[in-house]
Backbone as CSV, one residue per row, in Angstrom:
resi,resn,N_x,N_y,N_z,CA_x,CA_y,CA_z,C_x,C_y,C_z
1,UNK,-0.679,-3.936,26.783,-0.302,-2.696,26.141,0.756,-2.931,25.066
2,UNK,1.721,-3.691,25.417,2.799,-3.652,24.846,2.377,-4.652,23.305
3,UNK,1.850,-6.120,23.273,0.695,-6.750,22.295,0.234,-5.379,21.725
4,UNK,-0.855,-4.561,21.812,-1.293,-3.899,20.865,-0.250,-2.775,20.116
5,UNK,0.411,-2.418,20.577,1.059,-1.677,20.315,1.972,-2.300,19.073
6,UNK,2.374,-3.848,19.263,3.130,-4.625,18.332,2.113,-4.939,17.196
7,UNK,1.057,-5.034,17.601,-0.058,-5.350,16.616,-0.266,-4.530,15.698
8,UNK,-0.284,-3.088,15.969,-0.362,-2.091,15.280,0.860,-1.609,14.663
9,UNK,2.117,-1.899,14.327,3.320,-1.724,13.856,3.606,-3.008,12.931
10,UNK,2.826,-3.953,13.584,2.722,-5.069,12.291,1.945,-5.041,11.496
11,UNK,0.765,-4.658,11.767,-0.589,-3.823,10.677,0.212,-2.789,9.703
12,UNK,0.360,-1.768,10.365,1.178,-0.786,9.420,2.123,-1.209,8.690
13,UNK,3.181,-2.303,9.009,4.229,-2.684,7.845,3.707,-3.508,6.840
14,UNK,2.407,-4.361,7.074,1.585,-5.179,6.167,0.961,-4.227,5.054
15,UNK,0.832,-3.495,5.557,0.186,-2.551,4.554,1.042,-1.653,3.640
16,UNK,2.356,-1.368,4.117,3.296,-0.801,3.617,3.955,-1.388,2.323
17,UNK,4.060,-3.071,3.182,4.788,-3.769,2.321,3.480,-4.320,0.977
18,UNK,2.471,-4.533,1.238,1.170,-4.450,0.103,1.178,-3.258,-0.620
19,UNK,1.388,-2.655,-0.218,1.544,-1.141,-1.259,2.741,-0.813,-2.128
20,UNK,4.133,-1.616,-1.567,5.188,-1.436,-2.510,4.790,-2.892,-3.334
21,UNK,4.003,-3.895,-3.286,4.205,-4.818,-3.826,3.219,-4.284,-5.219
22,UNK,1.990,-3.570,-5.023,0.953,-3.119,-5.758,2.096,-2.288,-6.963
23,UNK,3.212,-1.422,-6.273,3.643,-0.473,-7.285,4.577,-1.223,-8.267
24,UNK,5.232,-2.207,-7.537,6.195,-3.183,-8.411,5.266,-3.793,-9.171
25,UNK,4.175,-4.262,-9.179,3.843,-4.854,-10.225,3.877,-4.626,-11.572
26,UNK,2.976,-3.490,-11.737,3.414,-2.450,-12.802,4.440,-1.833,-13.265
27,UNK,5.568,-2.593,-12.456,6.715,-1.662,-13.174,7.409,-0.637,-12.853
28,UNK,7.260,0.076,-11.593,7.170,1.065,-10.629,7.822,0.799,-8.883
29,UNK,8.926,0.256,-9.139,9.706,-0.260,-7.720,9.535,1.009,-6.771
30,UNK,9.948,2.009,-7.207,10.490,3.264,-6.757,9.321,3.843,-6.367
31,UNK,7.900,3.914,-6.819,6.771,4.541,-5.908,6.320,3.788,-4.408
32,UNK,5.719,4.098,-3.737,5.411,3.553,-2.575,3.868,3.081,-2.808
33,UNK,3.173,2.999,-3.667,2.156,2.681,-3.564,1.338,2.763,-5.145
34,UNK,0.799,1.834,-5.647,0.045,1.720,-7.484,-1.584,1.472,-6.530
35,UNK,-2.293,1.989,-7.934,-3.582,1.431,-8.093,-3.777,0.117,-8.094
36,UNK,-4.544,-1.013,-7.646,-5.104,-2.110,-7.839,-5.779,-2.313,-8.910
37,UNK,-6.531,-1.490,-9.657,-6.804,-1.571,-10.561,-6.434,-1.110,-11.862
38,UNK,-6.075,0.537,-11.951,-5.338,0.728,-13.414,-3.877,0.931,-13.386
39,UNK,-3.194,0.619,-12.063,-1.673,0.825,-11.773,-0.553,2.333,-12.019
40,UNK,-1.923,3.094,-11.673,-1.285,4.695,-11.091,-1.149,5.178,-9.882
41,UNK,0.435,6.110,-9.828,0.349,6.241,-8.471,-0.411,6.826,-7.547
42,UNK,-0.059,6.370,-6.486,-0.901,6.901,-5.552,0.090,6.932,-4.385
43,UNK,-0.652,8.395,-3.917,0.332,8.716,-3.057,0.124,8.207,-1.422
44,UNK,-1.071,7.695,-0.837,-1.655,6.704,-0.169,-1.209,5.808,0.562
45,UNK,-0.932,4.696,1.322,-0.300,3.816,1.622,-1.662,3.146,1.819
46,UNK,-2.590,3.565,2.468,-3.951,2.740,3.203,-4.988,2.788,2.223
47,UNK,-4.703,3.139,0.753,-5.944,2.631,0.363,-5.184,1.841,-0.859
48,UNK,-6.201,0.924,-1.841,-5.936,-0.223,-2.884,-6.091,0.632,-4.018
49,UNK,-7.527,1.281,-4.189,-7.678,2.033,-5.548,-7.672,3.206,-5.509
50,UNK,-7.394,3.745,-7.294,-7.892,5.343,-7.008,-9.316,5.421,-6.941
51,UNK,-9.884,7.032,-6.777,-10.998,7.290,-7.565,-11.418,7.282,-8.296
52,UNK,-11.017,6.703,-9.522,-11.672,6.443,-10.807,-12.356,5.004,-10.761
53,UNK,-11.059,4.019,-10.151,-11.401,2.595,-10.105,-12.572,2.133,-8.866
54,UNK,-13.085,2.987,-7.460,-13.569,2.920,-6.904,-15.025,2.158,-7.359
């Protein structure tokens, strides 16, 4: 129990921390999350692109 539970709090910060890294790229420290592809925000944490770039 206690394993999944850590598993899933380490999932979620991986993804957190991929999403502030996506917004810094572009230039954008201060959002929590950029597009992968045209580097707009998104308000998201769990996904990479917008809908345009899909």
């Amino acid at each position: 129990m206690f394993e999944v539970h850590y598993n899933d709090e380490m999932e979620a910060e991986i993804q957190r921390l991929e999403a502030k890294n996506r917004a810094a790229a572009p230039g954008h420290p201060e959002w929590d999350n950029a597009c992968a592809g045209c580097g707009c925000q998104l308000k998201a944490i769990n996904v990479e692109k917008c809908d345009r770039c899909v």
